[in-house]
C-alpha angles and dihedrals in degrees: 000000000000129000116276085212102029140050108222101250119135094243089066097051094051090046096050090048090059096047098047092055093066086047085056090051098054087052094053086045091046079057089249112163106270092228095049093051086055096053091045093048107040091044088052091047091046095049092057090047102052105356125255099290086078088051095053103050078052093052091050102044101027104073091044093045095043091043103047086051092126089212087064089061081066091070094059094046097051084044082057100053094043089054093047092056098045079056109043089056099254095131095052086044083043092052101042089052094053091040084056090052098050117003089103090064114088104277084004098141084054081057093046093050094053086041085055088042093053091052101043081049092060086061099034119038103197125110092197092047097044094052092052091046102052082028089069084033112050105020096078093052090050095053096043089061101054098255103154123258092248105050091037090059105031088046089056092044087048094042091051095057082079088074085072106043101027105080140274083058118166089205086051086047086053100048086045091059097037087054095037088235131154108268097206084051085056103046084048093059096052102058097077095047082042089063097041089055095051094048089043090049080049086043097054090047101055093047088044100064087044082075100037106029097175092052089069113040114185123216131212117301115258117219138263084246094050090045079053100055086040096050085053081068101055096036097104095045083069104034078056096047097052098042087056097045089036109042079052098054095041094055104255105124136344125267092265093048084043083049093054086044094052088043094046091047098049091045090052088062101047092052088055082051107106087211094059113100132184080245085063093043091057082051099051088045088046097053094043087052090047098057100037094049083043091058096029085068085046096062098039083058085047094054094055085044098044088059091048090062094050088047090049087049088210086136081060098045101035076050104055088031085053092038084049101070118060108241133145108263093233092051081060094051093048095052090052090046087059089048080063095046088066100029077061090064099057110025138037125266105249087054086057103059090041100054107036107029088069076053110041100025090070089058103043094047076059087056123098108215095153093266135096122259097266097050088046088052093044090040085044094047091043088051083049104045089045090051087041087049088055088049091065083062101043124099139262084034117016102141098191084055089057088035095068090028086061094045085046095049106186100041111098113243097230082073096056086058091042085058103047085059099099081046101058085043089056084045099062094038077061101053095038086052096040085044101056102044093032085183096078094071077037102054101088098047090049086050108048094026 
């Protein structure tokens, strides 16, 4: 069945396509669910394209084949086990024990607070709930001993972005799925720039209150005896993390069945914790159902979208156009990299990997940077997640920033952006890093695959 409006040539795919994306723009910016403007866009798009009858049958089979993908039951298991912990107390015990280990340094509970954020971000997987976690944990603290407004927040903003790199990471999961990739592989491949993020967030604190003394006081140093009885706290969130990570890198069961483990021993936990009610289990079960059900819509606006793009053939032609010229494919991916840079500052970061990787990821599989596919795709997804990462700090958006402004209530929010400056500067010095010797976010998978 042809368009009523369009007559089916390939120019006016590709123009359509290019007129629809700033439409979908001016919902987003309207606050119009994002799922819902990618529904309402793609199916339009799609409509002029090749009529309604397409959109039907879509509309018919979509929803049953995106939702019964076995890898997607993965994202609510590894929501149930973040919200376990944050009830069952680990990040306060997570944060007391780092806070033990370096709160007599100089800006040493702002350490503590990033080293917290890291560990509550390899149960919980989520940027925006870890920094609301550790936000309601560790900013009072902060505040009672005399840290400035702008490096205790910013400190927290910029901690919570781990949610999102160290694994297990719902945004990684997603990308996985959109690129057809390994998860495990992926996972794999965070953890060193993982670990390169939480010491560069330490990093930029400490040289931070070398310039502003006063903005980081230190308190007395705790005992060896005293770390002990505080690391008994925190035993079983590491017991939990590494029989999750490593079950699933020694071959004993998949990363969904690791993700049941994880949620069932979490929620284990919770359930021994003398604070946990059933009160706090509805709620548990409440918030998981929320956001699944939240980024379940998304990708089912994705998946309408998504088909769109490849109708209106504007991956093809954005591929040969870019194939065409003779520039260096790293050249290509920095200059991508930019274009997130300053989608970060205006969208979220889940809309950002949704709308541009059916987009981008065409082009960068065509590009020869000495890997295989697959390399190019994991070295590609880790370079992503990081600059998305940076985007959940940047103003005017920057959701983790208003996160921790709001926790905090009476501290203006130009001061939480003032303080997740020596971040963002930590942030750049990573992908650069990560972007010229590709083979250090490389280096496990090639190891143990």
């Amino acid at each position: 069945m042809k368009s009523f409006f369009l007559e089916n040539y390939d120019i006016e795919r590709i123009s359509l396509g290019i007129y629809l994306f700033p439409i979908l723009f001016l919902l987003l910016v309207l606050r119009i669910p994002i799922g819902l403007s990618m529904f309402l866009v793609g199916a339009f798009g799609t409509s002029l394209i090749a009529g309604w009858l397409p959109i039907i049958s879509q509309l018919k089979t979509s929803a049953w084949h995106l939702f019964s993908n076995y890898s997607l039951s993965v994202i609510p298991l590894f929501l149930l086990m973040g919200n376990f912990a944050a009830k069952a107390g680990m990040s306060t015990a997570l944060f007391n024990f780092a806070g033990a280990c370096l709160g007599h340094r100089k800006g040493g509970v702002a350490m503590a607070a990033v080293g917290a954020c890291a560990g509550f971000g390899a149960i919980c997987g989520s940027s925006l709930a870890t920094a609301a976690t550790m936000g309601k944990v560790a900013l009072p603290e902060l505040r009672k001993m005399g840290y400035s407004n702008a490096l205790s927040t910013g400190a927290l903003a910029a901690g919570g972005t781990l949610g999102i790199l160290i694994p297990p990471s719902v945004i990684l999961i997603i990308y996985s799925i959109l690129t057809e990739q390994n998860i495990a592989k992926m996972f794999l491949a965070a953890f060193i720039p993982g670990f390169l993020a939480a010491v560069g967030y330490i990093t930029a604190i400490a040289i931070y209150v070398r310039f502003f003394p006063n903005s980081g006081p230190n308190k007395k140093r705790v005992d060896f005896k005293s770390r002990f009885l505080l690391f008994k706290n925190i035993w079983h969130v590491l017991l939990i993390f590494f029989i999750v990570i490593g079950g699933i890198y020694l071959g004993w069961f998949t990363p969904t069945e690791g993700a049941a483990v994880g949620a069932a021993g979490t929620g284990l936990i919770a359930l021994l914790n003398k604070n946990f009610s059933l009160k706090s289990f509805f709620e548990v079960i409440n918030d998981t159902a929320i956001t699944t059900a939240m980024i379940f819509l998304i990708l089912l606006g994705a998946e309408f979208f998504n088909s769109f793009i490849a109708l209106s053939r504007i991956t093809n032609i954005l591929a040969e156009t870019v194939l065409s010229y003779d520039y260096s494919p790293f050249i290509i991916v920095a200059i991508i990299l930019i274009i997130y840079i300053f989608l970060g500052c205006l969208m979220d970061s889940l809309a950002m990997i949704l709308l541009t990787i059916p987009v981008f990821f065409p082009v960068i599989i065509q590009l020869d940077f000495g890997m295989s596919i697959e390399e190019t795709a994991i070295w590609f997804g880790i370079l992503t997640l990081i600059v998305v990462e940076v985007g959940l700090i940047t103003p005017p958006v920057g959701l983790n920033a208003f996160i921790i402004n709001k926790i905090a209530g009476d501290i203006p929010i130009k001061e939480t952006f003032k303080g997740v400056l020596p971040f963002l500067i930590s942030d750049f010095l990573r992908v650069i890093l990560l972007f010229a010797f590709p083979g250090i976010t490389l280096s496990l998978v090639r190891l143990l695959y």
